[in-house]
N, C-alpha and C positions, 0 to 999 in steps of 0.2 A: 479581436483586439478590444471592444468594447466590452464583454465579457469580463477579460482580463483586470482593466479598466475598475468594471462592475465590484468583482472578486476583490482588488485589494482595498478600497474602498469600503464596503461595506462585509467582508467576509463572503466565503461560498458554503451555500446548505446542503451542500454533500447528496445530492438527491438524482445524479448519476453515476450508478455504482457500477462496478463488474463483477459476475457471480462468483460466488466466494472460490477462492485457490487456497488449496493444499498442494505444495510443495510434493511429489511423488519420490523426490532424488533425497538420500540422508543430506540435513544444512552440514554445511565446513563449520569450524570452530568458530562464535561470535556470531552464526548467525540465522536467524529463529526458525523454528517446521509447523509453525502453527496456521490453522486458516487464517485466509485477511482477505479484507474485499480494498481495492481501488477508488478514487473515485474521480472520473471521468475529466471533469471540469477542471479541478485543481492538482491533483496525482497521489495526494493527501493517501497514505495507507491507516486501514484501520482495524482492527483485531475482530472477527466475527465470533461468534457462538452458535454454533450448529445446535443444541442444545436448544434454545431462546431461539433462537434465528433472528436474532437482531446484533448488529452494527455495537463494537466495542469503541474504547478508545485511542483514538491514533497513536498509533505505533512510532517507532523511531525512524529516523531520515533514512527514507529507501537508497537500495543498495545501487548504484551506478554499472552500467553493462563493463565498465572499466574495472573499478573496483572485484565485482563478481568474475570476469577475466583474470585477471592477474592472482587472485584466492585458487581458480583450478588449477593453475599452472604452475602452482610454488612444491 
């Protein structure tokens, strides 16, 4: 909670990430296959470069278990 607190306050430094994900399954229409790493603290997604191996920049507002639900099923 204080974290959280921490985070909106002053911003989060994104400095726990998750190793980069490549999607293995083709995206539905609208939505992206490109690597992206997490990031821990705030859920912040952000486009990687395997290439560079460094941290792009944030990507658009991740997709909801609901949202990506209701896309398989149409």
């Amino acid at each position: 909670m204080l974290n959280n607190l921490w985070n909106m306050l002053m911003g989060c430094s994104h400095r726990r990430t998750t190793f980069p994900i490549t999607p293995a399954r083709l995206a539905a229409p609208g939505q992206r296959r490109s690597t992206y790493v997490v990031c821990l603290d705030c859920g912040t997604e952000f486009g990687y470069n395997w290439t560079e191996m460094r941290i792009g920049d944030p990507v658009g507002a991740p997709v909801t278990a609901e949202a990506a639900f209701s896309a398989a099923h149409r």
